[in-house]
N, C-alpha and C positions, 0 to 999 in steps of 0.2 A: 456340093462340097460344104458341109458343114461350119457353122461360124466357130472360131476358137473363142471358149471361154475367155471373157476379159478377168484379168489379174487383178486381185484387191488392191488397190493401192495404199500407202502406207495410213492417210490418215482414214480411212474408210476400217483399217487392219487395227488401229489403235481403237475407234470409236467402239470395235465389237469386243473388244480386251475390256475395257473400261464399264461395259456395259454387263459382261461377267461377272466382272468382278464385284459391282454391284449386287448383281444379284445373290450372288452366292455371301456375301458380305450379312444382304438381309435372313437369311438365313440365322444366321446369327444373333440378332433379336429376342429371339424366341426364347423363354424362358426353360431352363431348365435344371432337370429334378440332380439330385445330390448322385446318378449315377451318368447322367450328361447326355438324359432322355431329355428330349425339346418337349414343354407344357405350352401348350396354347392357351390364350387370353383369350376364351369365349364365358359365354352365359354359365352360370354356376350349373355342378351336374349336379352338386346336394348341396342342403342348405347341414351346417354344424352350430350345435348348443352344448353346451359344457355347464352341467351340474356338479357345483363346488362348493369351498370353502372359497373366500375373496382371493388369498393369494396362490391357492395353488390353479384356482380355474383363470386368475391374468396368465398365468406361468404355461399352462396348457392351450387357452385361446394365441399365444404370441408363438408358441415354439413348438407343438405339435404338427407330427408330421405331415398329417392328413390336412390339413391348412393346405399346404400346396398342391393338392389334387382337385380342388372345389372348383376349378375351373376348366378342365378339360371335359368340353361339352360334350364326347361323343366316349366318353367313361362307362362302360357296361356294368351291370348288376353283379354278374361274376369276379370283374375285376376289385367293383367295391368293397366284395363281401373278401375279398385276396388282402383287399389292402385294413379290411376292417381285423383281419385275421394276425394281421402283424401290429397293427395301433397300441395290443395290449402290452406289447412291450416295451415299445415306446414311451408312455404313458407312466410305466413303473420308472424307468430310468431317470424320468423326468420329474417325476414325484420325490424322487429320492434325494434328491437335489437342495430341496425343501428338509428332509432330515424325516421325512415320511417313508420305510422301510417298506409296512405291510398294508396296502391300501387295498381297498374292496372295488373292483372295476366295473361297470357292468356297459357295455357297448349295445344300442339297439338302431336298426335299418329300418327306417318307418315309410312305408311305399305310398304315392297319392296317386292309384289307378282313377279314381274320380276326377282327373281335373291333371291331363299329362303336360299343360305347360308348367304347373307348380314342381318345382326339385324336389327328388326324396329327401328324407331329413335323417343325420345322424344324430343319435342323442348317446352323450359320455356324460356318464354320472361315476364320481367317483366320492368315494368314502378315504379321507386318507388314514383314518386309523391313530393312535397314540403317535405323538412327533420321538424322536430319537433325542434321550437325554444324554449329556457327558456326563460319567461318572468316573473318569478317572484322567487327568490331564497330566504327563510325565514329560516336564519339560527341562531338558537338560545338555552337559556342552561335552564337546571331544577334543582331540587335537591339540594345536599347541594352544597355550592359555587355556585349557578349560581348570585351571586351579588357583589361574593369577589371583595373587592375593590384592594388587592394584583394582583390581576389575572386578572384584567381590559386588558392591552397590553395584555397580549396571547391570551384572545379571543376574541379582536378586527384582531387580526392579524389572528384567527381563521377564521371569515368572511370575510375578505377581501381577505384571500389564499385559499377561499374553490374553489373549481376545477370546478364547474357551477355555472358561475354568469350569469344575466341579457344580453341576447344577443345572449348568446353561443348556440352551436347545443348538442341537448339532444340525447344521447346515451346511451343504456344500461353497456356498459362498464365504461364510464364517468363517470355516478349517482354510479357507485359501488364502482370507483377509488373514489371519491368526496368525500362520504359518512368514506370510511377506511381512507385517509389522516387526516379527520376534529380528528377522533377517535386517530391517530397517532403523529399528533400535541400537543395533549394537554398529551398524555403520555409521551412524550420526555421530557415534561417539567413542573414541578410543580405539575401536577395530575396525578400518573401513574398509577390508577386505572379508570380514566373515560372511559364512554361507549358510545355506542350511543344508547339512549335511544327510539326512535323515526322519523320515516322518511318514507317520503308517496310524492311521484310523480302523480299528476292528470294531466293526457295526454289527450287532446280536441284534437282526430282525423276530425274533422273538420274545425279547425283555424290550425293545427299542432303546438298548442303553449302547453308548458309544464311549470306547478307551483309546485315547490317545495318544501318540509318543510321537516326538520331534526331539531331534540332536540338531544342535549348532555349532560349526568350527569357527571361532570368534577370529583368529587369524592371529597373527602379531601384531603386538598395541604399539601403534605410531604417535612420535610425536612431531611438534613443528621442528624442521629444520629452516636452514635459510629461503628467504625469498629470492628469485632469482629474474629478473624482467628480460623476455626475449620481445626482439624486435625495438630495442631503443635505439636510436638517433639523433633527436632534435634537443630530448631532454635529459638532465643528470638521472637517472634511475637512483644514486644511492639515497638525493632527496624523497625521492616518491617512495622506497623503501618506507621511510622510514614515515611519510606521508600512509600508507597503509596499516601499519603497527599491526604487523601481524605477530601474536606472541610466539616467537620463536624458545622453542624449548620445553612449550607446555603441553599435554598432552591435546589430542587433535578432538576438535568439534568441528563438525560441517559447519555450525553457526558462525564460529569463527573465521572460519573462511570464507563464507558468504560474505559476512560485515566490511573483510577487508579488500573482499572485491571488489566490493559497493561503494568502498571509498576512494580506491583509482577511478571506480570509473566516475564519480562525483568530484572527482578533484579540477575537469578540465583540459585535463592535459593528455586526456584518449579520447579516442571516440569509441571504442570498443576495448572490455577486458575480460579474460577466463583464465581465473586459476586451477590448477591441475594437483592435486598433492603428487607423488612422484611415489607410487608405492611398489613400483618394479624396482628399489631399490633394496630391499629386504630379501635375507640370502636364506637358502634352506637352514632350518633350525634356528630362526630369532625368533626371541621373544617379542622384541623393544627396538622398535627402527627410528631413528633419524633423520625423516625422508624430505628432499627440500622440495619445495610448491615454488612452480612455473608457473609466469602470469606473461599470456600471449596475450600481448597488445597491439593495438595503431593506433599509435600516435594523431593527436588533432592537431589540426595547422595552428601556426605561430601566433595569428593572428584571427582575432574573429569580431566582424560588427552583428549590433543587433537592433532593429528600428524595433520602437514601440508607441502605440495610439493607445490610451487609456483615457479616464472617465472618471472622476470623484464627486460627488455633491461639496465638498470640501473645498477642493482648490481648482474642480471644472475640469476642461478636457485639455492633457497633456500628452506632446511629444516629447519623444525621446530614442536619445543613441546610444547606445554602450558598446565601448572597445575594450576588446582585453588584448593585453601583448602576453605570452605563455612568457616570451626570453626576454627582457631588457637590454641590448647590445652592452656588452661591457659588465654587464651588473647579473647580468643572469636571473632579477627576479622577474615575479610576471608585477604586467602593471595593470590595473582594472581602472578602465576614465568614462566618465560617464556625463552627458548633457543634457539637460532636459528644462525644457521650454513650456511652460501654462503662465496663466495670467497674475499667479499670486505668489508663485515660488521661481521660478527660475534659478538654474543653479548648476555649474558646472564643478569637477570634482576629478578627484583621481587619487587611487592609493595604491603604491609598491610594495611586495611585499615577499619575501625570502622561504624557502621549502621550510620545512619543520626541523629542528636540530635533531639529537636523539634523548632529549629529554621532550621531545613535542613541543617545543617553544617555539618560534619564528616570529622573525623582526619586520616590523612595517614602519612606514612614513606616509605622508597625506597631504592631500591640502582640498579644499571648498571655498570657491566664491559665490556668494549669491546674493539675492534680492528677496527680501520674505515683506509679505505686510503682518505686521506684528499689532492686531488690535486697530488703534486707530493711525498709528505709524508704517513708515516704511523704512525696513532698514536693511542697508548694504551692510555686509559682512563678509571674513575672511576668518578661515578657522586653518589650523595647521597643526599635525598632528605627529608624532613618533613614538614609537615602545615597542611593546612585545606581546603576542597574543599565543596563546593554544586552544584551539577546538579539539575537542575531544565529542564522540557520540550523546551524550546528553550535556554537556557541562562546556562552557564558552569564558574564557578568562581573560580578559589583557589589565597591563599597565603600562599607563602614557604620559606623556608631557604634552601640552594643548595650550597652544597660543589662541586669545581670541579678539579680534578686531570689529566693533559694531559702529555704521555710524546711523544715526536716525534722522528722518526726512518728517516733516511737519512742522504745521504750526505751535509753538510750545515742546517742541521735541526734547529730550534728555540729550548732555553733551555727549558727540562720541567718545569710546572709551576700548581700554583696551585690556586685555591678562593673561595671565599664565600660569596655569594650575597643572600639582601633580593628581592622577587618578589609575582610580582603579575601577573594575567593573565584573561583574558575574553575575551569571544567566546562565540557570538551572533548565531542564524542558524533558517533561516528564509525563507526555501524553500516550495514548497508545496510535496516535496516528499524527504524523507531521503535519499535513496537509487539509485533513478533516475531522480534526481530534473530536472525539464522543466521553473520554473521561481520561483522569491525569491531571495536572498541575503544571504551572511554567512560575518563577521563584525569577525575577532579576533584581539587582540593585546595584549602582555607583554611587561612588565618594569622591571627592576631590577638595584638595585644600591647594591656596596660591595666593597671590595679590596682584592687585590693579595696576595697570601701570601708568595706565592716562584716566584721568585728569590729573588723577594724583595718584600716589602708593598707599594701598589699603590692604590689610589680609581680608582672606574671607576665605569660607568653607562652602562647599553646596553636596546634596543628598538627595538620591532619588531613589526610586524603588517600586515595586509593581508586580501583580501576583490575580494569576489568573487558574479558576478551580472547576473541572466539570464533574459534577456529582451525579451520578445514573442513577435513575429509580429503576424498581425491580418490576421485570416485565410479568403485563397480568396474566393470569390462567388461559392458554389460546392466544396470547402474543406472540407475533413471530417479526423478526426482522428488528430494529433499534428501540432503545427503549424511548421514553421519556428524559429528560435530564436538567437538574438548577446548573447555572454559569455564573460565577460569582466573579466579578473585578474587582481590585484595588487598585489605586495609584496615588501617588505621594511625593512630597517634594519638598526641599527648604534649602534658603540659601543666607547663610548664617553672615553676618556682616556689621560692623556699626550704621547706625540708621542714616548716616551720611554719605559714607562709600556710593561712589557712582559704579555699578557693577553692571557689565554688557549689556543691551537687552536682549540680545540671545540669550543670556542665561537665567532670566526669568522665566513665570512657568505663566503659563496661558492655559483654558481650558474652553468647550465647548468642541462640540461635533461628531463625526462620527464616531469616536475610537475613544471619548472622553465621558460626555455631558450629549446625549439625545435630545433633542429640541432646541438647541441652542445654535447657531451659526457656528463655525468654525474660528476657532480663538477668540470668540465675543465673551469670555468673562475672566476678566482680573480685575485690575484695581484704577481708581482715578491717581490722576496727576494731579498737581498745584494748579494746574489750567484747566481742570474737567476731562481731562483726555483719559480713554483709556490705554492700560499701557501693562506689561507683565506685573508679576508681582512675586515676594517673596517668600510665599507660603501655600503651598496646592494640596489638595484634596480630593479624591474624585472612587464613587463605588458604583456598581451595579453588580441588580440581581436579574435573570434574564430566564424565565423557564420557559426551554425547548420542548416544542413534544412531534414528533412524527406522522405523517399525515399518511392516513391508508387511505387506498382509493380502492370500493368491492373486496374488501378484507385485506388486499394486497398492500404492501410495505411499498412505499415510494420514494424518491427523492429528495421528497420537498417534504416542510420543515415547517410550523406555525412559531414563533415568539412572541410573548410578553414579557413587556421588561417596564425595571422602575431605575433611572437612574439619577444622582446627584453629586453636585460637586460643591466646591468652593475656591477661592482665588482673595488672600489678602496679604497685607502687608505687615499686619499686627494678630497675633494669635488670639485678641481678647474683641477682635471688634471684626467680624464675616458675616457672609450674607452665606447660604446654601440655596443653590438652583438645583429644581427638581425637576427632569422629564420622563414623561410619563407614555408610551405608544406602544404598538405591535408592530408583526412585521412578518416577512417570508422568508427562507432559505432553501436554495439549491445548492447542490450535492455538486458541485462540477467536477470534473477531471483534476480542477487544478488549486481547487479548493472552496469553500463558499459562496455563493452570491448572494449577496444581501439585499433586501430593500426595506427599510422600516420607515415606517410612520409615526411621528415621536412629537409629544402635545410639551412646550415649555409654560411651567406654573407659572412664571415669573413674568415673561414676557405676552402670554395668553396667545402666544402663534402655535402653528402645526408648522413641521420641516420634516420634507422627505430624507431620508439618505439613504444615499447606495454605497455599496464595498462590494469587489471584489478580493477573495482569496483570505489565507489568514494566515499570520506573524505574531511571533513574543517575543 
């Protein structure tokens, strides 16, 4: 009696499933050609040479069809001579591409019966022949707005910037680039729904001349409408409104939009922002829409800390915490408090401060205590502050009222003292990069007038001011990447007083260190006291010239940055009687993420020491 076949069992029945499907899986692998024939990865069946001009033989070595038959190794002579038979078509399609119409082909199969492990060899020599000139560019609009007399300058400037004019050499890439900028111009600006409606290239492989025509339907010209914030909660949106200042009413630039995206989402009070113009608003036959821009947000939390570990040769290695509160219970502004702990500065801090009005004005208050060593002093202090400020994209403005409390610690120290000035302040910044500026100008200067209140009541004035210039040289013939560039500082300072007035020693001016006087410690130069001490002074001065130049490494543009620099200052009490300290060093720059890193090496004339200093990052 026969034994009855035993039954797969299930996982016996799985393992041979699994083990198909693999297979057939690998299957798959296999390379294949553009009708969904498998190419095998063997030994080349022919070796290909391409006799050219430079770009059209990259253009044929990269994208010729025959490329991907060089490796089916069991390719017969028949099949090659099949496939060399279609190449020439190929070949011209691909030429054409380049703005080469009528090129001269010639295909040869060169056999090595002497020696059958060597591949035959294909050799494509092509002549491409005169390139295809434009000689007639007819660039022009349909539809609604093609008459607007608003919109005249953009699509004049349309035609004059489209990408083939009269002259130039016609390429298939060209006509396509040409075609998307004309379509890309007129949405940046004023139309940001126009199309291209129309465009047709007649190529005379004969003359190699090429006439072109494009139509563009520019759309209806939008302006700003309202802004409208989806997804609020936590915060008033009508502040952030107007915290955006998106010009509502003026005709639409993508820039504009961009700027004041950029400004929600830098304000804090998002984590994420995208505005939308809204131009499904516009109804059959406008001209002129109104369209309002939606800005989908989320909201960042209420609240946010932030530890930090930093590094100065100035004031050594500091810790630090920063909180900000987005809402103040009751007050609704945000408050920003900040503590930070090093050996020379300590100094705790906090400032309140109100969304922007709709003049862009917004109200703050303040306050700072801290511990500074001032020269050969040490002095606790208290500053307290209230007014009005507007940031705007280049321009920073407040005016304040400023209480100031100093008291100083030393042997022969100045009595504490105390004041109250009104001021004003502005700061220009006018670079082409915040963060890694290469040329531009930053313009700041304060004034303040007030009187003393301890020891005694005395007026007094004080002025500052400080300007900073990168000047590019022009790069030389075969430069590529950043040029060279002069850095030029100023800074300045006076504090106008009868020669009795005891006035804070916060508000004296100190000089030396990194950001002042190179070669000199940090705040080591001002003036003597009646006891030899030094201690701020009434009258500051301070320039540098710094030329940057770009370091290539094997021709290649890098990161990093060579300087020499000369700088000098001064610190005194009387205008007719100063000393000027010079330092004198070089030094290195990286390029970081997040801004410069410095290290210079800087020789003080005066004192005959060398002093390293480091900086991270950069600020005006």
């Amino acid at each position: 009696m026969p034994k009855p076949t035993p039954a797969i069992t299930p996982a016996l029945r799985s393992a041979f499933l699994l083990t198909c499907a693999l297979l057939l899986s690998g299957c798959s692998l296999l390379s294949k050609d553009t009708n969904g024939a498998a190419i095998a990865n063997g030994p080349a069946s022919f070796d290909l040479e391409v006799q050219a001009p430079e770009d059209v033989r990259e253009l044929l070595e990269t994208h010729m069809e025959l490329q991907r038959f060089r490796n089916l190794s069991d390719l017969r002579r028949s099949e090659l001579s099949r496939l060399l038979g279609a190449a020439d078509a190929n070949i011209r399609s691909l030429v054409g591409t380049l703005g080469y119409f009528s090129p001269t082909i010639e295909l040869q199969l060169i056999e090595t019966p002497g020696d059958p492990d060597t591949p035959r060899k294909v050799l494509v020599s092509v002549e491409p022949g005169p390139s295809t000139t434009v000689t007639e560019a007819d660039v022009d609009f349909v539809g609604i707005n093609a008459d607007d007399p608003k919109g005249l300058g953009l699509r004049e400037i349309t035609r004059r910037g489209w990408g083939l004019q009269q002259g130039d050499r016609f390429t298939q890439t060209a006509w396509s680039s040409a075609k998307t900028e004309g379509v890309r111009r007129l949405q940046n600006r004023r139309y940001p729904t126009a199309e291209l409606r129309e465009s047709r290239a007649d190529v005379d492989a004969d003359t190699s001349e090429a006439r072109l025509r494009v139509r563009y339907e520019a759309g209806p010209a939008y302006y700003f409408g309202p802004l409208v914030i989806e997804g609020a909660e936590r915060y008033n949106p009508a502040g952030l409104i107007r915290l955006a200042r998106l010009p509502v009413g003026d005709e639409y630039r993508q820039t504009a939009l961009l700027d004041a995206q950029q400004r929600l989402a830098n304000s804090g009070y998002y984590d994420s922002v995208f505005l939308t113009l809204m131009t499904d608003a516009a109804q059959p036959g406008d001209t002129e829409v109104h369209a309002p821009v939606i800005a989908e947000v989320r909201e960042a939390p209420l609240q946010k800390w932030i530890y930090g570990l930093g590094f100065s040769t100035d004031t050594g290695p500091r810790l630090s915490i920063d909180h900000t509160h987005n809402r103040v219970p009751y007050l609704g502004w945000r408050a920003q408090s900040k503590l930070q702990l090093n050996k020379k500065n300590p100094m705790l801090s906090t400032r309140v401060s109100s969304l922007p009005d709709y003049s862009g004005w917004n109200y703050f208050f303040g306050g700072k205590a801290a511990r500074e060593e001032l020269a050969d002093y040490t002095a606790n202090s208290v500053t307290m502050v209230a007014g009005r400020s507007k940031n705007e994209d280049k321009i920073d403005r407040s005016y304040f009222l400023q209480y100031d409390m100093a008291k100083a610690q030393g042997t022969g120290a100045p009595p504490s003292s105390s004041a109250i000035t009104a001021n004003y302040s502005w700061t220009g910044r006018y670079f082409n990069n915040p963060t890694n500026p290469t040329r531009g100008y930053g313009l700041g200067w304060e004034a303040g007038a007030g009187m003393t209140l301890t020891p005694a009541q005395e007026p007094f004035g004080r002025v500052a001011a400080r300007w900073l210039y990168y000047r590019p040289f022009a790069r030389q013939e075969g430069q590529t990447g950043r040029s060279s560039r002069l850095a030029l500082r100023l800074h300045g300072g006076a504090v106008i007083a009868r020669e009795d007035a005891v006035i804070p020693i916060t508000q004296l001016f100190l000089s030396g260190g990194d950001t002042t006087v190179r070669g000199y410690s940090y705040q080591s130069l001002g003036t003597r006291s009646d006891s030899g001490k030094l201690i701020g002074g009434r009258y500051m001065a301070a320039g540098s010239v710094e030329w940057q130049r770009p370091i290539t490494i094997a021709g290649n543009s890098s990161d990093w940055e060579h300087a020499t620099f000369v700088d000098a200052g001064t610190v005194t009490n009387h205008l007719d009687s100063y000393t000027i300290f010079v330092g004198v060093g070089t030094g290195i720059r990286w390029r970081s993420p997040v801004g410069p890193l410095q290290a210079d090496l800087a020789y003080g004339l005066e004192t005959k020491d060398v002093r390293l200093h480091l900086r991270l990052g950069f600020n005006f």
